[in-house]
C-alpha positions as CSV (number, residue, x, y, z in Angstrom):
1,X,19.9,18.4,-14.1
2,X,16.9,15.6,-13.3
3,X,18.6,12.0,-13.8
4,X,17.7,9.3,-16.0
5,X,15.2,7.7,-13.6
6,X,14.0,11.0,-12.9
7,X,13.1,11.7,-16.3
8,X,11.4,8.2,-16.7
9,X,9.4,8.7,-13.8
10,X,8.2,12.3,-15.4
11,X,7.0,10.4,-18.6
12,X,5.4,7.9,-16.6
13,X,3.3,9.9,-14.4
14,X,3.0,12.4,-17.4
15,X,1.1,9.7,-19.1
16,X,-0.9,8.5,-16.2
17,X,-2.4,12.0,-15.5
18,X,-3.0,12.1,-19.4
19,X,-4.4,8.9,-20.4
20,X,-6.2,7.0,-17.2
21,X,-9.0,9.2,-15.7
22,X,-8.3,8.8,-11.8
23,X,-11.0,8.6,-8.7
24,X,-9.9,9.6,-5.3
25,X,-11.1,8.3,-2.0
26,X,-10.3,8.8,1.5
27,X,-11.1,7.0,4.7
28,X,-9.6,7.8,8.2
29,X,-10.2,4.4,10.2
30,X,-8.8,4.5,13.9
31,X,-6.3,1.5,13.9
32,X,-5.3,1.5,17.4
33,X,-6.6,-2.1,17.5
34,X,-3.8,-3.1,14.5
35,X,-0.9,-0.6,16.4
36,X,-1.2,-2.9,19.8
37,X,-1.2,-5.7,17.8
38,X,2.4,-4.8,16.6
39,X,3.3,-3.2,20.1
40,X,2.7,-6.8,21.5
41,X,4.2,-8.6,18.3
42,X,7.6,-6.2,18.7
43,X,8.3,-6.5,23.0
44,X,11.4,-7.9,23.1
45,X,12.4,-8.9,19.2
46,X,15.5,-8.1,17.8
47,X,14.6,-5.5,15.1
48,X,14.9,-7.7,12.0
49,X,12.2,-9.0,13.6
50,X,10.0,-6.7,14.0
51,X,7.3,-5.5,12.0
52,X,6.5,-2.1,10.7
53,X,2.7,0.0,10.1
54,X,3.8,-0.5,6.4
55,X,3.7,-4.6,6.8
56,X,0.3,-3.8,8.1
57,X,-0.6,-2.0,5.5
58,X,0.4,-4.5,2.4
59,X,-0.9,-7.2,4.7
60,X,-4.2,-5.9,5.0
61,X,-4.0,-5.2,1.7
62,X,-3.6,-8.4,0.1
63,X,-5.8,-9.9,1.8
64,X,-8.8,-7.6,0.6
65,X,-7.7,-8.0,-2.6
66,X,-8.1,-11.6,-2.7
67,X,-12.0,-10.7,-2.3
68,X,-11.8,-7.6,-5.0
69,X,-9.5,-9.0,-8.0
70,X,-10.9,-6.2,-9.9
71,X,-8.1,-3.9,-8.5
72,X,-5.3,-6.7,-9.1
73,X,-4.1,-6.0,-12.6
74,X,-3.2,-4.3,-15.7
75,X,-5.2,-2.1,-17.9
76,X,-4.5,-2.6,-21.3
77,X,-5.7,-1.8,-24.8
78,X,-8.3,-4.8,-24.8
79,X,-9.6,-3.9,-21.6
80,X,-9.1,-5.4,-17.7
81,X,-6.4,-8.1,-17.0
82,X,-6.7,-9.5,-14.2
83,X,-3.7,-11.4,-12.5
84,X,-4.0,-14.3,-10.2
85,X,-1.1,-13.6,-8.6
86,X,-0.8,-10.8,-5.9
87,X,2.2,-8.7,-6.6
88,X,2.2,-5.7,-4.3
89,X,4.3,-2.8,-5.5
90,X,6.3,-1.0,-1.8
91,X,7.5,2.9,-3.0
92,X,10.7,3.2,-1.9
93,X,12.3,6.4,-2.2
94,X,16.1,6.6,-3.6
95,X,18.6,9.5,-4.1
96,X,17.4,9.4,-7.8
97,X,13.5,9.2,-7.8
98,X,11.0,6.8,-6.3
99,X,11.0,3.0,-7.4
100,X,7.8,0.6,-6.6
101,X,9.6,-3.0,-6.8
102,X,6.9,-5.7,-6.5
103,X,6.8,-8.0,-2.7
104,X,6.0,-11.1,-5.4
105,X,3.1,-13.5,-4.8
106,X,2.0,-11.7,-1.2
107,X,-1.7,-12.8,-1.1
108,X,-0.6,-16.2,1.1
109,X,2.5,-14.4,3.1
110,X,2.2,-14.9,7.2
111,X,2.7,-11.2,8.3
112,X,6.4,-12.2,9.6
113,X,6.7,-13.4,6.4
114,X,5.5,-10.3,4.4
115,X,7.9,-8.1,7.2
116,X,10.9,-10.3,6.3
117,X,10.5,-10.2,2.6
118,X,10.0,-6.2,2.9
119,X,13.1,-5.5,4.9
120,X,15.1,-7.5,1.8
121,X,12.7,-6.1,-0.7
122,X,13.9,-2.4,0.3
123,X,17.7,-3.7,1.2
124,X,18.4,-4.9,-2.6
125,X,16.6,-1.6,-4.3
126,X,18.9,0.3,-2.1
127,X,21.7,-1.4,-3.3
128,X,20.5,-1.8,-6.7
129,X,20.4,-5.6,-7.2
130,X,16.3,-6.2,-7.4
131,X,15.2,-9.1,-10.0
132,X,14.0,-7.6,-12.8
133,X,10.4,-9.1,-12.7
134,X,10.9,-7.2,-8.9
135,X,11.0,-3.7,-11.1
136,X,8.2,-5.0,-13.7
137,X,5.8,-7.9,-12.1
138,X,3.5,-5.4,-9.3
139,X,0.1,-5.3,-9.7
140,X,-1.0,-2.4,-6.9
141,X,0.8,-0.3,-5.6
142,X,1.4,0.8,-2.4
143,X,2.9,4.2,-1.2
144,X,3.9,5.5,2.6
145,X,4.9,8.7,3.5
146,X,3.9,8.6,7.0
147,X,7.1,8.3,8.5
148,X,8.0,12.1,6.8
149,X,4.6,12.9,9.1
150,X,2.7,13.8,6.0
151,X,-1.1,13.4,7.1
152,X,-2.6,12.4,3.6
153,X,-2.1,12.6,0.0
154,X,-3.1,11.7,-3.0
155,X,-0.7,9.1,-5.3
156,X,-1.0,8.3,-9.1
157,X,-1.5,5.6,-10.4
158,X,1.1,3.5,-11.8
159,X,0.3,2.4,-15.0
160,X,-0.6,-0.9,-16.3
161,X,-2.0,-1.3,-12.7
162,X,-5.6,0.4,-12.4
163,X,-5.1,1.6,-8.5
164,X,-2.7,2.7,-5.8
165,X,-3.0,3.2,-1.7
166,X,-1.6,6.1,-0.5
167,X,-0.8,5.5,3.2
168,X,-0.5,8.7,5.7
169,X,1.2,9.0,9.1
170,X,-0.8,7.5,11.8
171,X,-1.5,10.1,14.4
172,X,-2.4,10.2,18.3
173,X,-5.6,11.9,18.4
174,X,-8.6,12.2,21.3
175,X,-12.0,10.3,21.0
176,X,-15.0,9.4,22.6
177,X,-15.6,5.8,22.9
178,X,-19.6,5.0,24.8
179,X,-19.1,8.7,26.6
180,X,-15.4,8.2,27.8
181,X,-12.4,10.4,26.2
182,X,-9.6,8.1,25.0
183,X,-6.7,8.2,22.4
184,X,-7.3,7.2,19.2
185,X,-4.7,6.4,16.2
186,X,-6.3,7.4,13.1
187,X,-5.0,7.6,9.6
188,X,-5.4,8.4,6.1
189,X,-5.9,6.3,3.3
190,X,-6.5,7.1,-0.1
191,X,-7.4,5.0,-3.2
192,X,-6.6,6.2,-6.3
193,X,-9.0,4.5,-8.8
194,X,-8.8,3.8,-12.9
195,X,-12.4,4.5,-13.3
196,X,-12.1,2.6,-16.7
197,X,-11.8,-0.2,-14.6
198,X,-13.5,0.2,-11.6
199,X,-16.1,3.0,-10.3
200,X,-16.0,4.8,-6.3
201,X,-18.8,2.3,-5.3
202,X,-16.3,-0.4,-6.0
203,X,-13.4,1.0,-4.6
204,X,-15.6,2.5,-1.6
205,X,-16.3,-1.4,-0.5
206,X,-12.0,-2.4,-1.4
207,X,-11.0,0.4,0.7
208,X,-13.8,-0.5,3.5
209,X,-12.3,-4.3,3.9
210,X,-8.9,-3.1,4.1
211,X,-10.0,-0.5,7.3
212,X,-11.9,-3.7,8.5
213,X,-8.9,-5.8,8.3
214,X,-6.8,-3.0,10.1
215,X,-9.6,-3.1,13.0
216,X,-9.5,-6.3,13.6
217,X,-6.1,-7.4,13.3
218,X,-6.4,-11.0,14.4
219,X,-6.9,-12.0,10.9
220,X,-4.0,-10.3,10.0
221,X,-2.0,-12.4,12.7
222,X,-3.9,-14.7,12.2
């Protein structure tokens, strides 16, 4: 027999298919430059300390949308709300169903910062005791299934909010950089788009700053 939450989370994305006509786009960007980055960042911590491809991933995120506001907030009867604050939503998956509490005001969070406030973020759902503008305040989402190894995948969107990222695993993968075979980590990520709030040209240039802040991870240290 499905659970309470279960059930909730049926009507929810029942209505989200129904009522808020999705885009999809994927980019695979090579973020071995971002992956060293944490390699060198973890040597030697403790592992509270350290930080995890998902704290890049809601790092780099924030920080492109603080250039795209247009994909931070609600869709509502009266149109596009956008929110000043950036509230990103982490799926974390429980024995009952999957939950997206909101990591609150992100868009100014060092990247120890944002790892920190994840670990405690995912600790309390676990335990049940998040805040309740935790359960209610997110405005994206972001969803990982990379450590299951799942390549890529497709997420829907969690409505008020008008989009969600879909993060795959990051894989281990030959390339040819200026005629010279090398490994490459490339993953999958997917933007599901409201496209009564935005339209794939948009979200084609949201997604594209979030690869460039993944590929160039000194701003994300920084």
């Amino acid at each position: 027999m499905a659970t309470a939450m279960r059930q909730a989370i049926a009507r929810h994305m029942t209505y989200s298919k129904q009522h808020i006509p999705h885009y999809y786009l994927t980019m695979r960007p090579d973020v071995s430059a971002a992956m060293q980055w944490r390699n060198e960042w973890n040597i030697g911590r403790e592992k509270d300390d350290t930080i995890s491809v998902n704290d890049l991933m809601v790092k780099a995120t924030a920080l492109a949308l603080t250039k795209h506001p247009e994909f931070n907030g609600f869709y509502r009867e009266d149109g596009f709300q956008p929110q000043p604050q950036i509230n990103l939503g982490i799926a974390i998956a429980l024995p009952d169903g999957l939950i997206a509490p909101a990591l609150l005001d992100c868009g100014a969070l060092s990247m120890a910062e944002i790892a920190q406030r994840s670990r405690d973020l995912v600790a309390r759902a676990r335990k049940g005791v998040l805040k309740a503008d935790e359960y209610t305040a997110a405005t994206f989402t972001i969803t990982n299934l990379g450590m299951y190894h799942v390549e890529s995948f497709t997420a829907i969107i969690v409505p008020p909010q008008v989009a969600i990222l879909a993060v795959g695993s990051v894989e281990e993968a030959p390339a040819m950089r200026d005629g010279v075979l090398t490994a490459a980590h490339p993953v999958a990520l997917t933007l599901s788009g409201d496209h009564r709030a935005t339209d794939g040209a948009e979200g084609a240039r949201f997604l594209g700053d979030i690869v460039e802040y993944l590929q160039h991870p000194a701003q994300l240290f920084g």
